[in-house]
C-alpha positions in Angstrom: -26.4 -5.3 -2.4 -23.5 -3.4 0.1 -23.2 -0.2 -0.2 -19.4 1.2 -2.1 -19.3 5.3 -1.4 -17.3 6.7 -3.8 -14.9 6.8 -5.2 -13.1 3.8 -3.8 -10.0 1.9 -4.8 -7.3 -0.3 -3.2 -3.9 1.4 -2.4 -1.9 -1.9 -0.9 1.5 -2.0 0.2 3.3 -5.2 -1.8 6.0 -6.5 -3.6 7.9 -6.1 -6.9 8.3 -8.9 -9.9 9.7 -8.6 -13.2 7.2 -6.5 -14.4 5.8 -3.0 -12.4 3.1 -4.6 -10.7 1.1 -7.6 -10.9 -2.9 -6.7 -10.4 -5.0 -8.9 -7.8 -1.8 -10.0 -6.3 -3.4 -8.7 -2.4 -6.9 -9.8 -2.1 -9.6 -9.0 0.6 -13.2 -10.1 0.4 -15.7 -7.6 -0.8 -16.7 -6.0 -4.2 -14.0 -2.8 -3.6 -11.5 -2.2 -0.6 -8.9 -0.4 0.4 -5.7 -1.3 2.0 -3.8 0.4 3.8 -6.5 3.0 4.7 -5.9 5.7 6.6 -4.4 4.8 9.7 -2.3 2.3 7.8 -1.0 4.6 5.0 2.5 4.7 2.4 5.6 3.3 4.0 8.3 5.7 4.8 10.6 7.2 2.6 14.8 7.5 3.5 16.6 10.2 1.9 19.1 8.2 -0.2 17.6 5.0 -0.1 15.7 3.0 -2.0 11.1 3.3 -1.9 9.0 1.3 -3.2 4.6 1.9 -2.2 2.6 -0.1 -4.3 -1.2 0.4 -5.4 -3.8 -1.9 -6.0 -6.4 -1.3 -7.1 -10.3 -3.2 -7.5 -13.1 -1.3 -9.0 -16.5 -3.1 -8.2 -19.1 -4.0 -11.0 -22.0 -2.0 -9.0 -22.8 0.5 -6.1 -25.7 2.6 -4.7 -25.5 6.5 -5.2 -28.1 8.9 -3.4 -30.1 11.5 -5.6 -32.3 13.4 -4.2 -32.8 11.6 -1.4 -33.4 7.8 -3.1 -30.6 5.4 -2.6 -30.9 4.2 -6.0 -28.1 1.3 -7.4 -25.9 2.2 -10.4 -23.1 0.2 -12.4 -19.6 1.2 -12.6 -18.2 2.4 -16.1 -14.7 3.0 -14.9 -13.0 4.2 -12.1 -10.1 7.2 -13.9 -7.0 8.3 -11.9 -4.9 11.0 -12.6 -1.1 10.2 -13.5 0.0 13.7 -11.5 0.1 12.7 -7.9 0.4 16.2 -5.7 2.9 16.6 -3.3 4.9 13.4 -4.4 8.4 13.9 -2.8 11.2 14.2 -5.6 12.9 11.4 -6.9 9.5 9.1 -6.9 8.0 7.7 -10.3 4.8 6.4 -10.9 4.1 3.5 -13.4 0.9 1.6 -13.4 -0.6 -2.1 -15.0 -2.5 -1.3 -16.8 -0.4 1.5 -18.6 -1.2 4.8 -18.5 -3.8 6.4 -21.1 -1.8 8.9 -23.5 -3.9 12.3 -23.7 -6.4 12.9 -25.7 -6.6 16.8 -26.2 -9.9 18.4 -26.2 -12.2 16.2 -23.7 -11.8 17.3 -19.9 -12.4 13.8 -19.0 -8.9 12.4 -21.7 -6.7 15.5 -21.5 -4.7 14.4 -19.4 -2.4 11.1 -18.4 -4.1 8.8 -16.8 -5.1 5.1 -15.7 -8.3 3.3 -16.6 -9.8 0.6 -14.6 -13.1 -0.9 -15.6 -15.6 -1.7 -13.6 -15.3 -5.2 -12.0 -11.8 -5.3 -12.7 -8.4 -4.6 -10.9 -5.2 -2.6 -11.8 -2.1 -1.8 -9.7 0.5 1.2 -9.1 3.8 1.4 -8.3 5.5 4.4 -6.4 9.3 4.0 -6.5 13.1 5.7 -6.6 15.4 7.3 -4.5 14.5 10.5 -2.9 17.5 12.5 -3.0 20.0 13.4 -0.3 19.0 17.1 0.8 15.2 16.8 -0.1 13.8 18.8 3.0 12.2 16.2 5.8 8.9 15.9 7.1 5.6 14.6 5.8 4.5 15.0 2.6 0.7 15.1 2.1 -0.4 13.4 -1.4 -3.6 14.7 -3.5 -4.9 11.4 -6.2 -7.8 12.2 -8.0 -10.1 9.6 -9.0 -13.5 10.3 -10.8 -15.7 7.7 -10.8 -17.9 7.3 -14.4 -21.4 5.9 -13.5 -23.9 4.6 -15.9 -26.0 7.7 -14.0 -23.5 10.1 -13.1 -19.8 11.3 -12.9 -17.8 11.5 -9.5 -14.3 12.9 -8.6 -12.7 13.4 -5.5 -9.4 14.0 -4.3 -7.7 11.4 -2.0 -6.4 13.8 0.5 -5.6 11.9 3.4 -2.2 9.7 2.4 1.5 10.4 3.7 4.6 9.3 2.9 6.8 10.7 5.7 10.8 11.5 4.7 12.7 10.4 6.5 16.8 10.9 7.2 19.2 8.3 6.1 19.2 5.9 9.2 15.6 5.2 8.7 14.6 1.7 7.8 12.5 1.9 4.7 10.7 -0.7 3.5 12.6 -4.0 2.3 12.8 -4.8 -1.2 11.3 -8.6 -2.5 12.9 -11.5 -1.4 9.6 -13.4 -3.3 12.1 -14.0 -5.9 14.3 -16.1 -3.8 11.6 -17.3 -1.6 8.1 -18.3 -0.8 7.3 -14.8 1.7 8.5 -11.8 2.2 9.1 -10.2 5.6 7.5 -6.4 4.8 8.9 -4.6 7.9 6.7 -2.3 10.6 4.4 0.4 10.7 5.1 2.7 12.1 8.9 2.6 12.5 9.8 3.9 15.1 7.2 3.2 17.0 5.4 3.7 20.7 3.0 1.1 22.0 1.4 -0.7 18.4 3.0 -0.9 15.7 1.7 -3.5 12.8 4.5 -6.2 11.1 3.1 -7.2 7.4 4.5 -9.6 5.1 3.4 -11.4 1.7 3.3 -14.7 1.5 3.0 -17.0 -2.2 1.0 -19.7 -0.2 -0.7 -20.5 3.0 1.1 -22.2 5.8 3.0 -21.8 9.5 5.5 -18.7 10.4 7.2 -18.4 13.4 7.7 -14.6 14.1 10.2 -13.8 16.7 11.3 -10.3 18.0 14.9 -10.3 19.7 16.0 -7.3 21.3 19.8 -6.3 20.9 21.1 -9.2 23.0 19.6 -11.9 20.8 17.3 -12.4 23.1 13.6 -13.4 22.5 11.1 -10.8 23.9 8.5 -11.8 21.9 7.0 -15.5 20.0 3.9 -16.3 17.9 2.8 -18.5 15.7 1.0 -17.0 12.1 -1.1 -19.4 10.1 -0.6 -17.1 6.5 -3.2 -16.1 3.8 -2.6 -15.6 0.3 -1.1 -12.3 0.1 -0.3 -9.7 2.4 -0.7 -10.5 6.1 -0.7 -8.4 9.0 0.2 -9.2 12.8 -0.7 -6.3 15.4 1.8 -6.3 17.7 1.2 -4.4 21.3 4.9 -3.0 22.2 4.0 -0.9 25.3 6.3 -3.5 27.2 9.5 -3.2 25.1 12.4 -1.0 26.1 12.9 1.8 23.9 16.4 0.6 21.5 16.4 -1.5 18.4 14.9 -4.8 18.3 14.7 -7.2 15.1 12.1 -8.8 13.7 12.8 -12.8 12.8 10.1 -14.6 10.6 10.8 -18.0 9.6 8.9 -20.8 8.0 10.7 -24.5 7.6 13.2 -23.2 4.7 14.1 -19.9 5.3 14.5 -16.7 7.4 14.2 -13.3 7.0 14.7 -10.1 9.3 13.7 -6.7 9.6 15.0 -3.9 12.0 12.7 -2.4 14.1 12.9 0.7 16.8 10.8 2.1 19.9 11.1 5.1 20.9 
């Protein structure tokens, strides 16, 4: 059995549908993930502008925990996050599929709002609305807590390490759907702007053959590839240390349609 440290769920950059969030949209193999991690982290926000950051989430039916030494392997109840996400820039929301749990005055582990995901099963989050004009720039760090209910112990830890930077209002946040009109949507960058890598991801409904293209100002083509998509998000590393500094676009096409995202190096 692979070892899961805890806690772990899946924070995914995605795409919006008639309802908040659709759970097991993004898919990676494994019994838990998380995507983006770290070094991927939340989109941008633009003062003024739309932001949408969605969460998913996947809870694995087992793990190991260490007591006393003994790696010993324990079942998942439920994996609990808090509704209250700390240092959320204004003019965000948070709404969740599941929906939130009410309160339940009292109990330490229900007095509070909050989202339960069993284990062996998924749930998704979406972060979203317009932080206002004025909001003071820079990054803000976000605190989730998440405590993990074990069938031999109890686990909560703070999610520390997640950004959403703000941005002024010439930033290029990231795009709204087009899966409503089409089969894939072209995601955007990150990071944006960006010196030497930057990573370009983008959803697609099935799995087939994109051309992505990056023309510089001129219209010209600086840069071709061919991407054979997954189900779900995709990602394309892309190695920028021999662009000029200016704006490019990005072009992704399939035999139908074409979408574009602006894209800057510093």
């Amino acid at each position: 059995m692979k070892k899961i440290f805890l806690p772990i769920f899946v924070l995914i950059s995605s795409i919006s549908f008639a309802q908040v969030c659709v759970p097991g949209t993004l898919t990676v193999p494994g019994k838990g993930y998380i995507i983006p991690d770290a070094a991927t982290n939340f989109n941008d926000a633009c003062v003024g502008q739309n932001y949408v950051q969605y969460v998913y989430i996947k809870v694995p039916k087992d793990t190991t925990v260490s007591l006393f030494g003994v790696t010993i392997p324990a079942t998942i109840d439920s994996f609990v996050i808090n509704r209250t996400i700390i240092g959320l820039p204004a003019g965000l929301i948070v709404e969740t599929v599941p929906n939130f749990k009410a309160p339940a005055p009292s109990n330490p582990k229900t007095n509070f709002e909050r989202l339960v995901v069993k284990g062996d099963s998924l749930a998704c989050i979406k972060i979203s609305g317009i932080v206002p004009t004025g909001t003071a720039l820079g990054a803000y760090n976000l605190n989730i807590n998440v405590r993990a209910y074990l069938n031999l112990l109890d686990s909560a830890m703070d999610m520390n390490y997640y950004v959403i930077n703000v941005k002024a209002n010439n930033c290029f946040p990231a795009s709204i759907s087009n899966l409503d009109k089409y089969s894939f949507d072209l995601i955007g960058n990150s990071p944006n702007p960006f010196t030497g890598n930057t990573t370009i991801s983008f959803q697609a409904n099935n799995t087939t053959n994109y051309d992505l293209k990056i023309m510089n100002a001129m219209g010209a083509v600086v840069y071709s590839e061919k991407v054979k998509s997954q189900l779900g998000m995709n990602y394309v590393n892309i190695n920028g240390s021999q662009f000029s500094a200016g704006m490019y676009m990005i072009v992704l096409s399939d035999d139908k349609n074409r979408l574009t995202q602006k894209m800057l190096v510093k």
